[in-house]
C-alpha positions in Angstrom: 269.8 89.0 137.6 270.6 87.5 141.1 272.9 84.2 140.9 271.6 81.4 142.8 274.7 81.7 145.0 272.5 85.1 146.4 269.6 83.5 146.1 270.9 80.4 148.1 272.4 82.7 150.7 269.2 84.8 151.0 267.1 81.5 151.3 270.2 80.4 154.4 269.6 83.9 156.3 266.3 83.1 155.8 266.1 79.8 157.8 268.6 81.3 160.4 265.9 83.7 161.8 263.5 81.1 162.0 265.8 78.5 163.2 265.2 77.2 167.2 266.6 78.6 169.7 268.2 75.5 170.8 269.5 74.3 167.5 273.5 75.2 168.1 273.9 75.5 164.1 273.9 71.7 162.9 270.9 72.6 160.8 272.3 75.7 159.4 275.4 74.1 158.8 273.4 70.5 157.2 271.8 72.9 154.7 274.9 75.1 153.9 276.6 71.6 153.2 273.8 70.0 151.1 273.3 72.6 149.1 277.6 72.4 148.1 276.7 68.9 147.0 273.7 69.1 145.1 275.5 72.2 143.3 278.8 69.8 142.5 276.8 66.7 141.4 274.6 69.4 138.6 277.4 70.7 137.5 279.3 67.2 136.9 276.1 65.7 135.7 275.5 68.6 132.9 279.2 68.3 132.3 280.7 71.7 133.2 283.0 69.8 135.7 284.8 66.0 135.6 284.1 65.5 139.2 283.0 66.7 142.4 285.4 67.9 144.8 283.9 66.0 147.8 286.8 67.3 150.5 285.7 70.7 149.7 282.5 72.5 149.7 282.3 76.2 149.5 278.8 77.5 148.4 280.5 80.1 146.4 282.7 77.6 144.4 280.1 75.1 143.9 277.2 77.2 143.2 278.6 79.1 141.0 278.1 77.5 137.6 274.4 76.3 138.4 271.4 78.2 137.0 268.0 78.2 137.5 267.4 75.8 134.1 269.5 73.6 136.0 266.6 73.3 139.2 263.6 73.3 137.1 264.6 70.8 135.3 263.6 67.5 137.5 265.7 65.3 134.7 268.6 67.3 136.0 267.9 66.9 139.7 267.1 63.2 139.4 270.7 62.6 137.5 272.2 64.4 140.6 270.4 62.0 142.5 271.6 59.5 141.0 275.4 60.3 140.7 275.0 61.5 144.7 274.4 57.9 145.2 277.8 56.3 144.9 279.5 58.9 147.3 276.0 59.1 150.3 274.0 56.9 152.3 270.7 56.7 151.4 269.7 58.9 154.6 272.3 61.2 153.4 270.8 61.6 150.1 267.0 61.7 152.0 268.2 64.9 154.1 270.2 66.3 150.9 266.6 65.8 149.2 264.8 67.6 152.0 267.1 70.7 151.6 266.8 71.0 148.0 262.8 70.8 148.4 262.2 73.2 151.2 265.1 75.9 148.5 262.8 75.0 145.0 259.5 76.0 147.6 260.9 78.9 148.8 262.5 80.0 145.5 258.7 79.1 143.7 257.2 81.7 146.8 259.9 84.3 145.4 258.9 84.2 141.9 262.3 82.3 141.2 261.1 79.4 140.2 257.5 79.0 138.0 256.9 75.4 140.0 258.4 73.0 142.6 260.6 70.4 140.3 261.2 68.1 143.7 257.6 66.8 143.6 258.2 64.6 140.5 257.9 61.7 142.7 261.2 59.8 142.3 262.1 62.8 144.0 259.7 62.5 146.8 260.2 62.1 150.2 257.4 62.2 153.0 259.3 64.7 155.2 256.4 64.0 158.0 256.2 60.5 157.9 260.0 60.1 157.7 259.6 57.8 154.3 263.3 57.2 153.0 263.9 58.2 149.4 262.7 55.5 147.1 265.6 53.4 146.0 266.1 52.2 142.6 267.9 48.8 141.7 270.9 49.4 140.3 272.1 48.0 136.8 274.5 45.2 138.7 271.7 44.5 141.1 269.0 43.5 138.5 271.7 41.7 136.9 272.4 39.5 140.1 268.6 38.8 140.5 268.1 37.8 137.7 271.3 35.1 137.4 269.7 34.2 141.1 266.1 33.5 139.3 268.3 31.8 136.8 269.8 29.1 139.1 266.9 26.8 140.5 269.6 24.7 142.6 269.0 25.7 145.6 265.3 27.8 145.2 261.8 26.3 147.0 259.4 24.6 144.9 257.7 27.4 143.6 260.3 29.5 141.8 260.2 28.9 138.2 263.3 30.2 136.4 261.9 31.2 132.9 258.5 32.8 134.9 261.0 34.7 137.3 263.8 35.8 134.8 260.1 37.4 132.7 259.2 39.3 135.6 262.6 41.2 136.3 262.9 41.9 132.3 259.4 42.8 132.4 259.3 45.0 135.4 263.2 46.6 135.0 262.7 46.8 131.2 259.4 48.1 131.0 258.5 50.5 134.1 255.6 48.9 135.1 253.8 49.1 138.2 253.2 45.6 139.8 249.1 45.6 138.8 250.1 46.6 135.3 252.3 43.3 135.2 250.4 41.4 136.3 247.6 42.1 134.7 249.2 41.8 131.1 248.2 39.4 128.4 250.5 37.0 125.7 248.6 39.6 122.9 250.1 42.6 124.8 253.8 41.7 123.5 253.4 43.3 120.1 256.6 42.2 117.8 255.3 43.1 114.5 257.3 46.9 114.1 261.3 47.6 114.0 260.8 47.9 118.0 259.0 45.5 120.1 256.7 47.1 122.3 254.2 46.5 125.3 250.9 47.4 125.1 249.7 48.3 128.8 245.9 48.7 128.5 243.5 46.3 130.9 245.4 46.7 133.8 246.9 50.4 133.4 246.2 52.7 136.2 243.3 55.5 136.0 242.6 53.9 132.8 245.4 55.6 131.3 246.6 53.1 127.9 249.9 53.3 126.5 252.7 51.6 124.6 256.4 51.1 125.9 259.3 50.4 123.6 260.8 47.0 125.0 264.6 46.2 124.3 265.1 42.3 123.3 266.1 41.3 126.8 262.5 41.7 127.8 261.1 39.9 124.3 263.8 37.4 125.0 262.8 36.2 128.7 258.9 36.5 127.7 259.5 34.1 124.6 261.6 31.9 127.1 258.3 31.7 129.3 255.9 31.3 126.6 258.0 28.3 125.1 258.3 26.6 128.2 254.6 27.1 129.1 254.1 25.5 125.5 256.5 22.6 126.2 254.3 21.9 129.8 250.8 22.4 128.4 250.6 22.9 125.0 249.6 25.9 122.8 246.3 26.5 125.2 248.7 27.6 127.9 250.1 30.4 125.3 246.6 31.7 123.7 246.5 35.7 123.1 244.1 35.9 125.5 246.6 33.7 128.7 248.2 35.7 131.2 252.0 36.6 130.0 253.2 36.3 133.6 251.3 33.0 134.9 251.4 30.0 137.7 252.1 26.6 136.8 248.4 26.6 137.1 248.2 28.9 134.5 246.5 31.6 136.8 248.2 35.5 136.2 250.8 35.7 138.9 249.5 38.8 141.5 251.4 41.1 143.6 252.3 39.3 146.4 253.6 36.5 144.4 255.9 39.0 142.5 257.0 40.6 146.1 258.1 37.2 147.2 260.4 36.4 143.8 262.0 39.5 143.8 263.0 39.2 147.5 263.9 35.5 146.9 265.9 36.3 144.2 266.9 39.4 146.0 268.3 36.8 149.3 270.1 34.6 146.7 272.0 37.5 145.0 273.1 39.1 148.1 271.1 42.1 147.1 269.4 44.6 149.7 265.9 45.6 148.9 264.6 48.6 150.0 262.0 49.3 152.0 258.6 49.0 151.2 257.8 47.3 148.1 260.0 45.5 146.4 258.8 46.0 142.6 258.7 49.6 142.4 262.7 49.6 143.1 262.7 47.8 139.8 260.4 50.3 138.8 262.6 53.7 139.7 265.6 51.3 138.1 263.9 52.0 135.1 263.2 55.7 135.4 266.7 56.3 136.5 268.1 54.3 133.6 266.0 56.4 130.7 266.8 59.6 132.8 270.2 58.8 132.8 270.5 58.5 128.9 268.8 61.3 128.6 265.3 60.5 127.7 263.3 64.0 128.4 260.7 64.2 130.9 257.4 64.3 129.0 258.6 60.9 127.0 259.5 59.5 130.7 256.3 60.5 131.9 254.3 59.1 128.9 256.5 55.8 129.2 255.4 55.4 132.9 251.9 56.5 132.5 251.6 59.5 134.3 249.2 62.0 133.6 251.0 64.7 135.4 255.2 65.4 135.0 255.3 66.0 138.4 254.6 62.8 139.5 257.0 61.2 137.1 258.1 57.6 138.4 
């Protein structure tokens, strides 16, 4: 059976003879490089090693303990990802991403591979449009938001601190995609099992229903909301059928409102949002978090309402 050290320098001599003329071996050399890291951060992230050697690559070294289970596996590659993080830049990690998806193609044309594990979309770069790898929050960052959304000292007149503190638990805690928040309902918190869970029907894309376990820090910051919409307008504001995530008018909050809290928040907490819109960084915090404990990819996909695993997010 050929190791993917072979098969990663087959897939190297490969790109050579097609490389440009007037390419003086950066790209070769970018690839060579890439492929070192992405086989140190598997191997630390499956546990075969403590840590990467970062001073060091040597495709022989670091590829030598990774296996084909370990590419088709996008849980695997998206811990990587994540671990890669703390040690590159996030154009680093785009061009790191581009190397490992043009390999997985060329290893799925070979018979290597049975499918292409890079286009689960947290994954995903657009390698023609230039798009930077989406960016997930991290743990810390949430956490600042949300003691920014917290503190209405020195906010405008619109923030609301128990409103905003809901829609980071609800978006970080529950995956959602900014129409699916906003288009949930006081009913949808269901409290009555061991687990609280969401119920994303109305508003859930293609039509696709499901149910997403909740930890208390998201029932906590929606009971906050509810109780202080009961304290401002009475028990009409909180009816099963009200918005969950609502205006002082008591209109559902939509996605342009949500964009502007999170970057507020965001400004207060010193925290960098990525490009392009700011919710669904709270969205791939989510994903990263589950596939960091180890949740597997057809309960992450269910979870975040995708029909197919590939598109995972």
């Amino acid at each position: 059976m050929t190791s993917t050290v072979e098969l990663a320098e087959d897939w190297l001599s490969a790109k050579r003879v097609s490389e440009r003329r007037d390419d003086p071996g950066h790209s070769a050399r970018a690839r060579r490089s890439d492929l070192c890291r992405w086989g140190q951060a598997i191997t630390v992230v499956q546990g075969r090693r403590p840590q990467a050697d970062l001073e060091h690559l040597d495709l022989t070294t670091d590829l030598a303990e990774l296996t084909l289970a370990d590419l088709a596996d996008p849980d695997v590659l998206l811990r990587a990802l994540a671990a890669m993080r703390d040690h590159y830049e996030a154009t680093s990690r785009a061009r790191m991403l581009s190397t490992m998806r043009t390999w997985c193609r060329w290893l799925v044309r070979r018979g290597h591979l049975t499918h292409d594990p890079t286009e689960m979309e947290e994954l995903t770069v657009s390698l023609a449009g230039g798009r930077r790898l989406p960016k997930a929050f991290s743990a810390e960052e949430v956490e600042a938001m949300v003691a920014a959304a917290r503190e209405p000292a020195a906010r405008s007149r619109s923030a609301w601190p128990s409103r905003d503190v809901a829609v980071f638990r609800v978006l970080g805690g529950a995956g959602l995609r900014t129409s699916e928040a906003c288009g949930l309902l006081v009913e949808d918190l269901d409290r009555r099992g061991e687990r609280p869970i969401l119920r994303i029907t109305k508003a859930a894309k293609g039509g696709k229903a499901r149910n997403v376990p909740v930890p208390d820090e998201v029932v906590s910051a929606v009971s906050d909301h509810l109780d202080d919409r009961r304290r401002l307008d009475g028990d009409r504001a909180v009816a099963l059928d009200a918005p969950m995530l609502a205006r002082p008018d008591g209109r559902p909050l939509n996605p342009q409102v949500i964009d502007r809290i999170i970057r507020r928040c965001a400004s207060e907490a010193g925290v960098r949002v990525p490009d392009g819109a700011a919710a669904h960084a709270l969205r791939h915090h989510f994903g990263v978090q589950l596939t960091l404990r180890g949740v597997p990819l057809p309960a992450l996909q269910q979870l975040m309402g995708h029909a197919d695993p590939r598109t995972t997010s």
